[in-house]
N, C-alpha and C positions, 0 to 999 in steps of 0.2 A: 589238427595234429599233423599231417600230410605238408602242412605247410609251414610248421617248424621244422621239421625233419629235412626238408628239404633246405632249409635254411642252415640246417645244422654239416648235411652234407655240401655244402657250399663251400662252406668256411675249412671243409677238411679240404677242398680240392685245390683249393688255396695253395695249401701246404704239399699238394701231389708230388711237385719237383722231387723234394726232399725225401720224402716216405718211397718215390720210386724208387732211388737211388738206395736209402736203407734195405727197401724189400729186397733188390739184386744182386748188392750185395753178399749179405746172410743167408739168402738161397743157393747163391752160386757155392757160397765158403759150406752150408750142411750137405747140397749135391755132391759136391766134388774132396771135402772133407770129413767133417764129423756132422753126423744127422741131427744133431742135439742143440747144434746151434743155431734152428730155424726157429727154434721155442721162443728167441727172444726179437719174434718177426712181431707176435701178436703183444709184446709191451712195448714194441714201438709204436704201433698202432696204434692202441689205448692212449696213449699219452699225447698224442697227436690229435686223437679225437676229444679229450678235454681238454684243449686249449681252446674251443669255442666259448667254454666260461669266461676266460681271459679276455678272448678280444669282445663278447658282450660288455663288463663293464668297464674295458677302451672306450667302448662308441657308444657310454648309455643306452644300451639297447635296451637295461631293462626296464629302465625310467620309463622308452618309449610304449617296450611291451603293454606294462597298465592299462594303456587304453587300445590296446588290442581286441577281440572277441573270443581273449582265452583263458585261463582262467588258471591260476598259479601252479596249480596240480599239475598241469596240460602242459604248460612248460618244461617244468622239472621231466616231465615223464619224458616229454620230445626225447633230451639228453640222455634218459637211460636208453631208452629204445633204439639210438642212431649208435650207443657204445655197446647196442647187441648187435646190430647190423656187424659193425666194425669186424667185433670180435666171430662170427659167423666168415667173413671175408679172409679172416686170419686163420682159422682152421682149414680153408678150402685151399688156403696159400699152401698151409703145411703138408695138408693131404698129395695135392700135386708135388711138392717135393720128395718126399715121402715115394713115390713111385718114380719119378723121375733119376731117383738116387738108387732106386732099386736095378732100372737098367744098364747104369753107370760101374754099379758095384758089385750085382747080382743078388746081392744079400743084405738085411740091415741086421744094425748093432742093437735096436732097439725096434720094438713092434708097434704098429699103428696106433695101437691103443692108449701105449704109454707116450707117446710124441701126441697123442691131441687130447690127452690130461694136462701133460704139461703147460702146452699152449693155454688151452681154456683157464688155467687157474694164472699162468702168468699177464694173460689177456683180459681177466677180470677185476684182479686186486687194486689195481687204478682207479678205475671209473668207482667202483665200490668203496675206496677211502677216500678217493678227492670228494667226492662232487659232496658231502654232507661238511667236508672241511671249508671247502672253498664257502659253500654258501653260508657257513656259518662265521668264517674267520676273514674273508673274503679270498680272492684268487690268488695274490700274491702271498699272503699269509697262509692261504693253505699249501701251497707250492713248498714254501718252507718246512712246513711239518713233513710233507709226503717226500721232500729231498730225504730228513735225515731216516723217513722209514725206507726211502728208497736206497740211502749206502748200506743199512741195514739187507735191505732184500737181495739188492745186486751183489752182496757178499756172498751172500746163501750160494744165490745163482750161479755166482763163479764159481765157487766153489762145488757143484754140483757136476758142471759141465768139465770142471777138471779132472773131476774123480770121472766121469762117463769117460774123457780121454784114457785114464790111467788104464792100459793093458789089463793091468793085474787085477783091477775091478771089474772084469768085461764077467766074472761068477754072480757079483752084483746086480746087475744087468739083468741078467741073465731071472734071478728072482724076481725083481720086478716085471718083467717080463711076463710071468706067469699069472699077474693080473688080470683076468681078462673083462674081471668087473670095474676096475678103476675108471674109466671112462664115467660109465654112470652116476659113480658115487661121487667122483670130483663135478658133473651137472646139476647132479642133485643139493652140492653145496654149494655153489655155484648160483644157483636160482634161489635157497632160503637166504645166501647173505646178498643179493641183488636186490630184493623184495625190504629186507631190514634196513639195507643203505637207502634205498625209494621212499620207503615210508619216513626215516626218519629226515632225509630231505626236505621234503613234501611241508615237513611240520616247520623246519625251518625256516622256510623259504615264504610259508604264509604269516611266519610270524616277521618277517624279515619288513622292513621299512624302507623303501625304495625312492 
């Protein structure tokens, strides 16, 4: 396992140019702006970290895996587990902002708690609908489903982070705010739809012909 995982972090570091450039970004613009738009640090992330599906069946990797000493399950799981790392590194992104933005400002618009709900569910829902897509439809076919779920989502989003600008909803805010359980509850679902996407994975990927 250690040494898929490591393999799987390889493949993101590849991609580090890029991802630096986004992290610095969206941190500088929610420090120095509005705090609400470091949320969309951890779907960049995610998305980033499942493109090691893609460049696997670039480079037949999985053809070669078969005769590896691991065992389909062990696989599959590499990939959930490197898209917990990720999303763990994106919450610790947001926390630092998160205070960093509180020296800048003195004060936030939004409370910890609800900035690392945010992140976690926007940082999950990727890994969570590709990885059963791709393995089932393959990478490029699942890309295409999870685009049009994704103009779907990035509407939501927009539209989320517009209304967090609008003044007039700062009463809004303000309610949610008053969560101080939402953390847990967006983890706790969080971890049963991670365990339903794994498993059902898991089943395709053994039945999958390589």
């Amino acid at each position: 396992m250690k040494g898929l995982i490591t393999k799987e972090l390889i493949a993101l570091k590849k991609q580090l140019f890029i991802l630096s450039i986004l992290i610095i970004a969206f941190s500088a613009a929610s420090i120095w702006g509005e705090l609400s738009f470091c949320m969309v640090i951890p779907m960049f992330l995610s998305i980033f970290s499942i493109n090691s599906l893609t460049m696997d069946e670039q480079s037949k990797w999985q053809q070669y895996s078969i005769s590896l000493p691991y065992s389909r399950k062990t696989i599959v799981s590499s990939k959930y587990v490197t898209s917990l790392i990720v999303l763990t590194i994106s919450v610790l992104i947001l926390t630092i902002c998160y205070f960093i933005s509180g020296f800048v400002h003195s004060e936030h618009s939004i409370k910890l708690s609800l900035l690392i709900s945010g992140g976690m569910f926007t940082g999950a829902v990727y890994p969570i609908l590709f990885f059963p897509l791709a393995l089932k439809l393959s990478s490029l076919n699942g890309r295409t489903v999870l685009f049009i779920i994704n103009a779907v989502f990035g509407g939501i989003l927009g539209a989320l982070v517009c209304t967090f600008l609008d003044s007039e909803f700062s009463s809004g805010i303000s309610v949610f705010n008053k969560f101080e359980f939402l953390p847990l509850n967006i983890f706790t679902v969080i971890v049963v739809l991670y365990l339903i996407s794994w498993i059902i994975s898991i089943k395709i990927y053994e039945k999958r012909d390589l």
